[in-house]
C-alpha positions in Angstrom: -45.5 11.7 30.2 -43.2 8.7 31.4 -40.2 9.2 29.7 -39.9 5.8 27.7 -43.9 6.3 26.3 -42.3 10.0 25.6 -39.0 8.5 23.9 -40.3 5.7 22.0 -43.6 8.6 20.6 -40.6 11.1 19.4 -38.9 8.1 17.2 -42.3 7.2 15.8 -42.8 10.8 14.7 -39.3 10.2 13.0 -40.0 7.3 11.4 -43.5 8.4 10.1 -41.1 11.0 7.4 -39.5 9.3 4.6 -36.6 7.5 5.7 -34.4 6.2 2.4 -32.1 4.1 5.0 -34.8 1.6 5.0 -36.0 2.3 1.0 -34.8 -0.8 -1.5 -32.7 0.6 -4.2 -35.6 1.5 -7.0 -37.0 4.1 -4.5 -33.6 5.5 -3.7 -32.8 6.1 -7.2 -35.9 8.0 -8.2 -35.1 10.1 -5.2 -34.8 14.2 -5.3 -32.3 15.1 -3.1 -31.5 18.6 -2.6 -30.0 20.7 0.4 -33.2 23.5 -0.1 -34.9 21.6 2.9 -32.3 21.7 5.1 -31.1 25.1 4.7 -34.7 26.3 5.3 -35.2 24.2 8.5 -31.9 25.2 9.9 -32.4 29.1 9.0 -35.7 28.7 11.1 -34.2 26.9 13.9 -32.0 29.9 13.9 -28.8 28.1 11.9 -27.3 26.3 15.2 -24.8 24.3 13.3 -23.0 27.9 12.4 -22.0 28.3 16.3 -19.2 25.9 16.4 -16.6 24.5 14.5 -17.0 21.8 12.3 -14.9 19.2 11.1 -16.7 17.0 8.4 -16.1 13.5 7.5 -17.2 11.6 3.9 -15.9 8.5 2.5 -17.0 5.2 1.4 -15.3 3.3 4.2 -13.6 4.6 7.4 -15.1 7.7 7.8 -16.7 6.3 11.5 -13.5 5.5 12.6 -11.9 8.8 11.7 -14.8 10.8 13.4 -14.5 8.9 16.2 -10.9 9.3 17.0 -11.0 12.7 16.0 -13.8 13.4 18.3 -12.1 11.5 20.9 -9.1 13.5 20.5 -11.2 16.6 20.9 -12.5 15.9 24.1 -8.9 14.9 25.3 -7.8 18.4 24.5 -10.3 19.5 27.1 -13.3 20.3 24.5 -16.4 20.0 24.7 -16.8 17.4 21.8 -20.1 16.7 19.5 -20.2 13.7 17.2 -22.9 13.0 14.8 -22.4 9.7 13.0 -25.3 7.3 10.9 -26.6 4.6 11.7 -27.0 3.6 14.7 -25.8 0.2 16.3 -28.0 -0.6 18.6 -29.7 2.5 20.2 -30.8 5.1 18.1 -29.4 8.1 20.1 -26.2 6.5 19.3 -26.3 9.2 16.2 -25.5 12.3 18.9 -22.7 12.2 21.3 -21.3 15.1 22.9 -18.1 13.5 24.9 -18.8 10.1 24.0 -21.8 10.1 25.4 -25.2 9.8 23.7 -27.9 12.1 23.6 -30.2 11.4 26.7 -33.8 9.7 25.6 -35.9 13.1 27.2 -33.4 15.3 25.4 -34.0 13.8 22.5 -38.3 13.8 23.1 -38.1 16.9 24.1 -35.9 18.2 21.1 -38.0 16.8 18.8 -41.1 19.0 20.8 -39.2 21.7 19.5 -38.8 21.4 16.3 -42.1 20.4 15.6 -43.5 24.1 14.1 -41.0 24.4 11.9 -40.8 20.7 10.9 -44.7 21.2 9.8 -44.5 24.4 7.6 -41.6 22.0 5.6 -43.2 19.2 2.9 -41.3 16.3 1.8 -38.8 16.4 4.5 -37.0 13.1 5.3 -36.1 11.4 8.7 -32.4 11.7 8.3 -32.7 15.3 7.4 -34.9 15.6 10.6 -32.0 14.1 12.9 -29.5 15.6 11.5 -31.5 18.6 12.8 -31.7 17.4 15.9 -27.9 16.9 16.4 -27.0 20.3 15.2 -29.4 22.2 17.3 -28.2 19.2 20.1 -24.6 20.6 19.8 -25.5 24.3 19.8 -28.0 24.1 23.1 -24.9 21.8 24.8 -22.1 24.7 23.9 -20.1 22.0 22.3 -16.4 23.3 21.3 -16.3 21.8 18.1 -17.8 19.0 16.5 -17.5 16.3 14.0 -20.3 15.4 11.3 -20.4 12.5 9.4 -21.8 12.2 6.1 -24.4 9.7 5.7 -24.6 9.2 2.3 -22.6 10.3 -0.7 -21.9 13.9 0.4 -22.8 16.4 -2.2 -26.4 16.2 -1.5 -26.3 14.7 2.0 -27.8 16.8 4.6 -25.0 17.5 6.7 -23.4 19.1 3.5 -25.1 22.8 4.7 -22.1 23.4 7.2 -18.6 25.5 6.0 -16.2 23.2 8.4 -12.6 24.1 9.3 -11.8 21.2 7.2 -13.3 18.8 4.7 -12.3 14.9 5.4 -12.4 12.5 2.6 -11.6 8.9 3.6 -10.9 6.0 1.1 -13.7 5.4 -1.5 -14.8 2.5 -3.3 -17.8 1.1 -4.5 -20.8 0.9 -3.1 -24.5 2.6 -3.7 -23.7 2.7 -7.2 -26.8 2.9 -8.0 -27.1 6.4 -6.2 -23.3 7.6 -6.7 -22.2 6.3 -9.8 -20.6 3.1 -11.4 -17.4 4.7 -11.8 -14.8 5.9 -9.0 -15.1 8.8 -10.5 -18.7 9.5 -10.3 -18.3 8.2 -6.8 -15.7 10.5 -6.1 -16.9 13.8 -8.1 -19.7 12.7 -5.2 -18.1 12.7 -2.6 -15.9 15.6 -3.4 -19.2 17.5 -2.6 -18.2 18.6 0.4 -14.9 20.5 -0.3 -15.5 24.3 0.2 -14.3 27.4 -1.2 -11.6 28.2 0.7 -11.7 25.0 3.2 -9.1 22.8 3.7 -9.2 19.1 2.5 -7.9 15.9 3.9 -7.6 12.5 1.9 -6.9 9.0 2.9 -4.5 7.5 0.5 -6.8 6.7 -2.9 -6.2 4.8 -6.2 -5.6 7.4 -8.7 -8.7 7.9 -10.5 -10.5 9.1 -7.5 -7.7 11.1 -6.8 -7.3 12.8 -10.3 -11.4 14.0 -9.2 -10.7 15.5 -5.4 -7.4 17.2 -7.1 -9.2 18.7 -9.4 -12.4 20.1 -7.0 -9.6 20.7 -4.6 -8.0 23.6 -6.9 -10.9 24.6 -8.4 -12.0 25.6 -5.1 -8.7 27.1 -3.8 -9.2 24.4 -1.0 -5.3 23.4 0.4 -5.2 19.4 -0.1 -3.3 17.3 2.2 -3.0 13.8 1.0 -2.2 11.2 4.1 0.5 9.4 2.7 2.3 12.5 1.0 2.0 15.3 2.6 1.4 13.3 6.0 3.3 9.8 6.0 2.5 6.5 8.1 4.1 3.4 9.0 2.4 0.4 10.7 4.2 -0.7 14.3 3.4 -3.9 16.5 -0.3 -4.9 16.6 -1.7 -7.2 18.6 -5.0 -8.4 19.8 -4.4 -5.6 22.4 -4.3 -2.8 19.7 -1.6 -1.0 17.4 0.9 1.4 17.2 2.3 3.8 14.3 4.2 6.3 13.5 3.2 9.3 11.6 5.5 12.4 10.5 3.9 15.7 9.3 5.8 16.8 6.4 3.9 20.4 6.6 4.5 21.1 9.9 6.8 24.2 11.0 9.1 20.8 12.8 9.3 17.4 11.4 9.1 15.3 13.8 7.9 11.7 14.3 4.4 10.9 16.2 4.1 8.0 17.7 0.6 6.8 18.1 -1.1 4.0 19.9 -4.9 2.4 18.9 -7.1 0.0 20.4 -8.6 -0.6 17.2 -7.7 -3.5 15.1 -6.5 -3.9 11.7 -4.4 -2.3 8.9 -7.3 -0.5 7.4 -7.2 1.6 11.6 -3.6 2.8 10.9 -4.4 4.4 7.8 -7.4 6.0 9.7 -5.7 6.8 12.6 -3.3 8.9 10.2 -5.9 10.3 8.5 -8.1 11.2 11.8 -4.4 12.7 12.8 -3.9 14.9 9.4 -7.5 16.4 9.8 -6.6 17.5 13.5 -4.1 19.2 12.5 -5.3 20.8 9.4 -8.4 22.1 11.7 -6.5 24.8 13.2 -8.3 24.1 16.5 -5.6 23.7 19.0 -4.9 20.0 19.6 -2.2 19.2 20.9 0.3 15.6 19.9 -0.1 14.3 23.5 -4.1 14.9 23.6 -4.1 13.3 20.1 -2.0 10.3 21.6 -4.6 10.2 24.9 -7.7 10.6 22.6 -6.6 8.0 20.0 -5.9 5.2 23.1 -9.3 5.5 24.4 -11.2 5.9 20.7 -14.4 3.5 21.2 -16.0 2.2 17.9 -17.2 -1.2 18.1 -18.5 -3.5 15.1 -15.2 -3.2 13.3 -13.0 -5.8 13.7 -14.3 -5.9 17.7 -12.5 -9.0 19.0 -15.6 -9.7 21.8 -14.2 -13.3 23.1 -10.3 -14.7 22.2 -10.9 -18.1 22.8 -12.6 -19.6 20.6 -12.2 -15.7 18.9 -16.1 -14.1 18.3 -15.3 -11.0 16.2 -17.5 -8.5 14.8 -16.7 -6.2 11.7 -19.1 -4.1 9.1 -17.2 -5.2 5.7 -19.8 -4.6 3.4 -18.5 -4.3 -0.1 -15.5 -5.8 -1.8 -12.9 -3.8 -0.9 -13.8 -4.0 2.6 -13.8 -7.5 2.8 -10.3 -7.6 0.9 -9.1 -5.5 4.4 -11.0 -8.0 6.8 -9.1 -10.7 5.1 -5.6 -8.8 5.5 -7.1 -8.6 9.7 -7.8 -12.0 9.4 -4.2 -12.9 8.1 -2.5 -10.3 10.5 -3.9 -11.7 13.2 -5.5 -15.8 13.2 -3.9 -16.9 10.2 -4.6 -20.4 10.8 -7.7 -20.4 12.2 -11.0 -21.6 10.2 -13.9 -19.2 9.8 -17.6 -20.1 10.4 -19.3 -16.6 9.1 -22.5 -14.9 10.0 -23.4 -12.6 6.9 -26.5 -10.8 6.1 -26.7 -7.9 3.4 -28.9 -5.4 1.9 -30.1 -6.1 -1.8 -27.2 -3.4 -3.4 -24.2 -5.5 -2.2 -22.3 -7.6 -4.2 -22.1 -10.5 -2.0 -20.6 -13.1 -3.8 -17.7 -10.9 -4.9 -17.3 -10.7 -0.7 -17.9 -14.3 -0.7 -15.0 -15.2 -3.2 -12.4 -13.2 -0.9 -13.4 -15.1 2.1 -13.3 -18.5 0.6 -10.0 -19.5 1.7 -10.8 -18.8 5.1 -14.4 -20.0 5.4 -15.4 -23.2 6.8 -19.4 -22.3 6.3 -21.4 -19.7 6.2 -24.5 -19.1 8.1 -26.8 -16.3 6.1 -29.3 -14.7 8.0 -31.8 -12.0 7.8 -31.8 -9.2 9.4 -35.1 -7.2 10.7 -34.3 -4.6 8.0 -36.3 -3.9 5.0 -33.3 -3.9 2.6 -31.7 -7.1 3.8 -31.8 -9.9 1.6 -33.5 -12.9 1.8 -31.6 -15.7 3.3 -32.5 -18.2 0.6 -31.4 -15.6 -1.8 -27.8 -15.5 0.1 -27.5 -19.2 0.2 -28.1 -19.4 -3.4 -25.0 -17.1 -3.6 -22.8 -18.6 -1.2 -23.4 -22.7 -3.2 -22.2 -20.3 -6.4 -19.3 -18.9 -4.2 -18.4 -22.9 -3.5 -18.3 -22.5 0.2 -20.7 -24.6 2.7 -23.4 -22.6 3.7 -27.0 -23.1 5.6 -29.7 -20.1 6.4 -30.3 -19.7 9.5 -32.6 -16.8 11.2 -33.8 -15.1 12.9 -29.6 -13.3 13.5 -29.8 -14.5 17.5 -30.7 -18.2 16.0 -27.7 -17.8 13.4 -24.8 -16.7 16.5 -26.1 -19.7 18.3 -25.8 -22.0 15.5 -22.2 -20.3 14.8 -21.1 -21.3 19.0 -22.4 -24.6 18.5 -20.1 -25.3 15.5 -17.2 -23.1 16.9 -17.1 -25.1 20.2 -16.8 -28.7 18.4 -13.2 -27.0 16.7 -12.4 -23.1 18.0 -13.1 -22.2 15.1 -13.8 -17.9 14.5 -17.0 -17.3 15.1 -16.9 -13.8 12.6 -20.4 -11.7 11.9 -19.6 -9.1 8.4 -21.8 -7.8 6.0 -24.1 -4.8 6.4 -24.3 -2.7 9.8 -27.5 -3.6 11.0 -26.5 -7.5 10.6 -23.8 -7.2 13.0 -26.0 -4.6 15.2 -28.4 -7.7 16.3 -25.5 -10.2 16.4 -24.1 -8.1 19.1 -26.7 -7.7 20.9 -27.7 -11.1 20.7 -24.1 -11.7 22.2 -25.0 -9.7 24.9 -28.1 -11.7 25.6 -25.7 -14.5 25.4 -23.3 -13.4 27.7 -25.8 -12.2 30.3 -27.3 -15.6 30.5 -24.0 -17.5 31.6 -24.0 -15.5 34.1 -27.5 -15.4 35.7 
């Protein structure tokens, strides 16, 4: 079989399973998930996910960026590296890297060949639980080293939650799929907390206190050693620049104190406290990874859509902000680094965010907004995001289909410079930089 007809048949056979990525919000809460799928499909595909070390990575923002670096760090120490992460940008075997490379398209056909039998003796099973199959059984047949697994949603019933890592990563939470997690940062947390095992240590980006009090508390009660970046493991921001950023971390639980510094291509404040946190769950591992692997792995981390500065002049920037206190740490980025420049903002957003709470933290910097829809069953309407951005008080016109939207954006950014910036949900920003790439490919035909 030709290999695309044989690709593009294994993502329909995907797709044809429930798939709650692309469910609106009244599906996902009537929802039953449970981890008695998973552990069954795994125990007949012979448990592959048990053959390596795992590290595994929650949280309501960051938790890409920390699996990424950490990943990347892994492979500078000479492992062999696997990285799961959800969703995709713009290719789906984006999800399954092993050394920052993705999953081939007939490794993926022929992986799902595989697990066919067993997928069919198994009722109700969804598509996510299906690729995260895939990945595990990916890393196992590569002999990765280690690997790091990010949690797709929530974590105490998310499908990667079958796996006893060497350490449990927990980056900062806040709200977002309340309607799933919780209304409280407590129930989000007491989520999210899901993951810490008996016995396993824990990692924590810095958090307000109530979700602390919660990982504290499932921390001890599972005997699970917490180390809390910004305590235990300190920062401090250095230089930044459109070129990256540097900081300094000092591990206070180390045998010898002494300072790290550390150097990122990635942008924003929000990056420096991942970086440290990426850092703290490295070392917390026990896997052997050296400060100057850390250093090389960190320095060539790739993880686009966040704060990706894709032209300087006049800037076109990509970033995933896609709840409140998201967009608060896009408008720090913003300030840190075009203070004075005017904003003309692509959104788009699924039906669960609170958009004009993100809308009244960009004001200030927002010349108009051009909402758009994405080809996503959860996005929102345009006309119902232009209703919210007139209530928001900010200049705003609907424009779609997302490659009509990022030409519209050049056309107004050319008359002034003005930043052309795409934010909201993933998938949003997913077809704005492709269509970029279309763009860019043109100019130069």
């Amino acid at each position: 079989m030709d290999a695309k007809i044989a690709y593009n048949k294994a993502l329909d056979y995907l797709y044809s399973f429930v798939d709650y990525s692309l469910k609106h919000t009244s599906e996902l809460i009537k929802a039953e998930f449970n981890l008695e799928r998973m552990f069954e499909l795994m125990a007949t595909l012979g448990n592959p996910q048990d053959s390596y070390p795992i590290l595994h990575v929650a949280g309501t923002k960051g938790k890409g960026s920390v699996a990424a670096m950490a990943a990347s760090a892994l492979h500078a120490a000479g492992y062999r590296a696997g990285l799961y992460i959800s969703p995709h940008l713009q290719d789906f075997c984006e999800r399954i890297q092993v050394n920052g490379e993705p999953i081939p398209h007939s490794d993926l056909a022929a992986l799902v060949e595989e697990i066919k039998p067993a997928v069919a003796r198994l009722p109700f099973i969804t598509t996510f639980e299906l690729t995260t199959a895939l990945g595990f059984l990916y890393f196992a047949q590569r002999g990765v080293d280690a690997a790091v697994i990010e949690v797709g949603l929530g974590g105490r019933l998310d499908a990667t939650n079958i796996v006893t890592p060497l350490v449990s990563v927990i980056t900062s939470l806040s709200y977002d799929h309340m309607a799933v997690l919780g209304n409280t940062l407590t129930q989000i947390a007491g989520e999210k907390a899901g993951i810490i095992k008996e016995g396993v240590p824990v990692v924590s980006s810095p958090q307000k206190d109530e979700a602390l009090a919660v990982l504290e508390k499932v921390a001890a009660e599972r005997n699970a050693p917490l180390t809390l970046v910004g305590r235990e493991v300190t920062f401090e921001a250095g230089e930044h620049s459109l070129d990256g950023q540097s900081l300094t971390i000092v591990n206070h639980k180390s045998k010898i104190v002494n300072p790290v510094i550390l150097r990122i291509p990635l942008l924003g404040a929000f990056q420096v406290v991942n970086a440290a946190t990426a850092y703290a769950a490295l070392k917390a591992s026990g896997l052997s990874v050296p400060d100057a692997a850390i250093l090389k792995g960190f320095a060539e981390v790739k993880w686009p859509c966040r704060f990706e500065v894709l032209r300087r002049e006049p800037p076109v920037i990509l970033d995933s902000a896609h709840n409140v206190d998201s967009a608060q740490k896009l408008r720090q980025a913003l300030d840190d680094y075009f203070p004075t420049r005017p904003v003309i903002l692509i959104f788009g957003a699924s039906e669960d965010k609170n958009v004009l709470g993100m809308f009244t933290e960009w004001k200030p910097y927002l010349d108009r907004i051009l909402v758009t829809k994405a080809d996503h069953p959860r996005a929102l309407e345009a006309e119902q995001l232009l209703g919210l951005a007139q209530q928001a008080g900010v200049p705003a016109e609907a424009v779609s289909p997302v490659e009509s939207a990022l030409a519209r954006a050049l056309e107004l950014s050319a008359k002034d410079s003005a930043i052309v910036l795409s934010a909201g949900s993933i998938f949003v920003t997913a077809e704005v930089r492709t269509a970029w790439q279309n763009y860019v490919d043109k100019l130069a035909s």
